[in-house]
C-alpha positions in Angstrom: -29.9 9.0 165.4 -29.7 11.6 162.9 -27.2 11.6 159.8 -25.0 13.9 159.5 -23.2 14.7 155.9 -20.0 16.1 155.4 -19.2 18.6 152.6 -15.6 21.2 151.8 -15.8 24.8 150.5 -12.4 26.7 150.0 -12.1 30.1 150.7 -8.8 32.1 149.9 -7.4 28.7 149.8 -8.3 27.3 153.2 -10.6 23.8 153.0 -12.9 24.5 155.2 -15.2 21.5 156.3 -19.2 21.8 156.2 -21.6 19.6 158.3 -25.1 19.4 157.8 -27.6 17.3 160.4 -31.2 18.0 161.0 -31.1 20.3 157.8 -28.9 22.4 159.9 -25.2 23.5 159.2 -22.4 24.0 161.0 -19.0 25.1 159.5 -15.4 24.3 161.2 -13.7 27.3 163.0 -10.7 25.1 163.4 -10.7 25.0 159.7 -11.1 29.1 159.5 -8.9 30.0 162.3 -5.9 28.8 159.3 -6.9 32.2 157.5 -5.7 34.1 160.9 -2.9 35.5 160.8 -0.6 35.0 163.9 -1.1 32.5 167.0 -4.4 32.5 167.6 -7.0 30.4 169.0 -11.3 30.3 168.8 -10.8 30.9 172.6 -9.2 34.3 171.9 -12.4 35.5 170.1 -14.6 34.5 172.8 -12.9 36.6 175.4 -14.3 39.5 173.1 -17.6 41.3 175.1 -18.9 41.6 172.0 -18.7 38.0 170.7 -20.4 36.7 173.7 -23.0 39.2 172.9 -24.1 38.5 170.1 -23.7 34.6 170.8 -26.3 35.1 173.8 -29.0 37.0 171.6 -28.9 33.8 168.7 -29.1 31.5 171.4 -32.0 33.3 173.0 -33.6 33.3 169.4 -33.0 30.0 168.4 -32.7 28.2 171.6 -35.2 27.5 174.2 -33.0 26.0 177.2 -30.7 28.3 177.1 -29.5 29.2 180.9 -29.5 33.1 180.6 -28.6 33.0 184.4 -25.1 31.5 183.5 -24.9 33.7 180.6 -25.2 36.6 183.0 -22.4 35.8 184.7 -20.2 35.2 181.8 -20.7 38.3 180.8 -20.0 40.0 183.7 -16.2 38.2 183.6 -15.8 38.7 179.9 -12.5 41.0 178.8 -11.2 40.4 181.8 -7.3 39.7 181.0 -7.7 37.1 184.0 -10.8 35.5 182.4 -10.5 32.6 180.1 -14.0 31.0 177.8 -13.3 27.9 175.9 -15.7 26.4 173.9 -16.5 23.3 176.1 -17.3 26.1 179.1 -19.6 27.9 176.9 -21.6 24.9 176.1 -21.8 23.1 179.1 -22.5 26.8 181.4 -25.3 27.9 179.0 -26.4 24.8 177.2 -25.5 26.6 174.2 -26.4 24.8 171.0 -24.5 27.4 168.1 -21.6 25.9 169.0 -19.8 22.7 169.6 -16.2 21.3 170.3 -16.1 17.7 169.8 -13.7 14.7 169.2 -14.1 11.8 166.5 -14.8 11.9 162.5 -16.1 14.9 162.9 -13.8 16.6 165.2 -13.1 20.0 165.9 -15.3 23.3 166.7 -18.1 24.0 164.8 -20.2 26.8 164.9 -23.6 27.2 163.1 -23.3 29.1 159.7 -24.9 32.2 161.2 -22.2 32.3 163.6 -19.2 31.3 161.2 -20.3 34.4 159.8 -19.9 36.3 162.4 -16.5 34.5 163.3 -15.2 35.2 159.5 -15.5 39.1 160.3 -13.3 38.2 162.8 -11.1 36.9 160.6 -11.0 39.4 158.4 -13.8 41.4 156.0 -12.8 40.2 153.1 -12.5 36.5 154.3 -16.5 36.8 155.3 -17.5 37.6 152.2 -15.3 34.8 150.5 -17.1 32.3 153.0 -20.3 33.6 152.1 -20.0 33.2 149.0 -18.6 29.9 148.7 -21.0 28.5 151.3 -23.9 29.9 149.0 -22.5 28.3 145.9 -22.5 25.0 147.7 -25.9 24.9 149.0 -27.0 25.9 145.2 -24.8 23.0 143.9 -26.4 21.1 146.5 -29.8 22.2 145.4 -29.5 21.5 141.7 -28.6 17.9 142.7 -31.0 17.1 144.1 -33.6 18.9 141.8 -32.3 17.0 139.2 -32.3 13.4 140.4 -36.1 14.5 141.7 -37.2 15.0 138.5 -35.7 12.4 136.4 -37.2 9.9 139.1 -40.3 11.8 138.2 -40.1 11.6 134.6 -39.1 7.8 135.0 -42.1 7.4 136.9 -44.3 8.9 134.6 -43.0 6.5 131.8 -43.5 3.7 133.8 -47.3 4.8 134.6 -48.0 4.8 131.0 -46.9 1.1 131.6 -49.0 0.6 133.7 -52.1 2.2 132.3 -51.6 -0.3 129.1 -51.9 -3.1 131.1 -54.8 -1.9 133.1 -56.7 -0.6 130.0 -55.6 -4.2 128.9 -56.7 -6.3 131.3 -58.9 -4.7 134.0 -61.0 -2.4 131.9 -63.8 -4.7 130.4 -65.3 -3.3 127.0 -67.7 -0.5 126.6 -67.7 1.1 129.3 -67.9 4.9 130.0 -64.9 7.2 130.5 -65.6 8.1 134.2 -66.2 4.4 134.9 -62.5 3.9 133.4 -61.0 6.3 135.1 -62.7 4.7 138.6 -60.5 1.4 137.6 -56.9 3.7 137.2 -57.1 5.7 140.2 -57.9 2.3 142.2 -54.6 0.7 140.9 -53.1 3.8 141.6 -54.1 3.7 145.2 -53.2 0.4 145.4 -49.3 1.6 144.5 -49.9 4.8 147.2 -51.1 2.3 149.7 -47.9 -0.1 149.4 -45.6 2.7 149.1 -47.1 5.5 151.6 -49.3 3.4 153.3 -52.4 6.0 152.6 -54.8 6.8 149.8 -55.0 9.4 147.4 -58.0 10.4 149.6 -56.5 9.9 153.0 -53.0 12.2 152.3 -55.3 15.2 151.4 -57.0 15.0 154.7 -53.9 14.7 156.8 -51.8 17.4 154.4 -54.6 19.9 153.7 -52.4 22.7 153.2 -49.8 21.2 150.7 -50.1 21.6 147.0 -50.0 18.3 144.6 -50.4 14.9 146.2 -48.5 13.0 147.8 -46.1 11.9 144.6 -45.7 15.4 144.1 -43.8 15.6 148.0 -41.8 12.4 147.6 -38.3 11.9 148.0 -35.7 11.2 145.5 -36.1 7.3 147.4 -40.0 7.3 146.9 -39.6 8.2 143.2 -37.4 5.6 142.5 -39.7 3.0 144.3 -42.7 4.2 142.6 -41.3 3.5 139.2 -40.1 0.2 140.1 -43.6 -0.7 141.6 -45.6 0.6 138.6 -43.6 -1.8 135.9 -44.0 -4.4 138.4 -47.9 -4.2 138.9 -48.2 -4.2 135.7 -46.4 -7.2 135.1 -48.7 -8.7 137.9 -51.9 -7.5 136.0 -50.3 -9.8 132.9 -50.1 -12.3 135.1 -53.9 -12.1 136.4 -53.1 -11.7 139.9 -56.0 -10.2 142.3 -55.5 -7.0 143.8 -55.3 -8.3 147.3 -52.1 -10.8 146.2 -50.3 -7.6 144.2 -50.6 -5.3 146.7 -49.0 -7.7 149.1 -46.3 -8.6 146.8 -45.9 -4.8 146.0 -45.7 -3.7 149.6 -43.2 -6.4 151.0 -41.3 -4.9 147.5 -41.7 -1.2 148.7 -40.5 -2.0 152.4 -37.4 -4.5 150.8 -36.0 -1.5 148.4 -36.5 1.2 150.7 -34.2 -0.6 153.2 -31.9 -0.9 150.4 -32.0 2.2 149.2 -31.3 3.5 152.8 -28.7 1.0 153.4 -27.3 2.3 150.6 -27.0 5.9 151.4 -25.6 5.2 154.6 -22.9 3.0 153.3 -22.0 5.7 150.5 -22.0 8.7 153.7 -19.6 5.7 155.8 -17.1 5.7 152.6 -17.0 9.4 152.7 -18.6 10.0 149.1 -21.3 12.3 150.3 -20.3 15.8 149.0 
């Protein structure tokens, strides 16, 4: 099941609620339709030729199963005073996926931004450009967020991997031996932490992403990071401790598998208490 986050912009005034699942998002026209002035409903705008129009050409862009056959004939009834097009009729007649009326937390209609857009114009000009705007700011907000908590994870990680070297250099690295034979002995350990944590090599991650730039630490999430710098201080207390390589990489791995869960857990108990911005 995927997660779905919920996040509010305000434009002229109006809270307006943003949803984002599957790296997609879909803003409330319930919420919108407050900025429109007089008694008006979403059904009103899709009774407009050319609001079923241009929902028809993003579907046949973005949506594979869309029944153009249905479509057809919707479009033949459109602007009819007689004919009526709710939401749920769109959906279920095309198998529309731009929009959705639904009941629950999340309740209300939704449309996805490209067409909230268009609906905003609807609204008025001036409103469109206001819910640009703001929906820009928050996915740079969003952005920054997240760039930040990536690279202090990063940074932490990198301290502890100094930690971790010392005790290597310490205690795995018998004297006088060459630098390349050294450096052999480090980027073992440091398979052994890709292994428990990604479950591949160094080695192994470039084959399967041969187009990606960095390694694999470099693509991590925030949750990885996090993990990573936990494991490091931790091996390296295990070096101290003169355990083998095949008794900390067990330990390490059931670690890994026990803080990712938590860290999951976590999240989803944070997105349940309605914290997620």
């Amino acid at each position: 099941m995927s997660k779905t986050t919920k996040a509010t912009i305000e434009v002229q005034g109006i809270p307006i609620a943003v949803l984002t699942e599957r790296n997609e998002d879909f803003i409330s026209l319930t919420d919108m339709l407050k900025a429109k002035d007089g008694d008006f409903f979403v059904s009103d705008w899709l009774r407009n030729r050319n609001t079923v129009e241009f929902l028809s050409i993003w579907e046949s862009v973005y949506n594979p199963d869309f029944n153009y056959g249905e479509c057809a004939t919707i479009k033949s009834q459109v602007g009819l005073n007689s004919y009526k097009l709710s939401v749920k009729d769109w959906v279920e007649k095309t198998n529309a996926i731009g929009l959705r009326a639904s009941a629950g937390r999340y309740g209300g209609t939704y449309a996805h931004k490209d067409i909230a857009f268009e609906f905003g114009m609807w609204i008025s000009p001036a409103f469109k450009i206001y819910l640009i705007k703001e929906f820009q700011r928050l996915k740079e907000d969003e952005s920054q967020r997240l760039s930040l908590a990536w690279n202090l994870n990063r940074e932490l990680s990198k301290i502890n991997y100094r930690i971790h070297t010392d005790a290597i250099k310490e205690h795995l690295i018998p004297p006088q031996v060459t630098s390349a034979q050294a450096a052999i002995t480090y980027a073992n350990e440091a398979d052994l932490l890709n292994v428990a944590l990604f479950g591949l090599t160094a080695k192994e991650w470039r084959m399967v992403n041969p187009a990606l730039d960095g390694n694999m630490r470099d693509h991590a999430t925030i949750e990885q990071l996090l993990v990573l710098a936990n494991m490091e201080s931790l091996n390296a207390e295990f070096i101290h401790m003169g355990l083998s390589q095949g008794e900390r990489l067990k330990k390490l791995n059931a670690i890994a598998i026990r803080q990712m869960r938590t860290l999951s857990a976590n999240a989803k108990r944070l997105l349940r208490d309605g914290k997620e911005t």
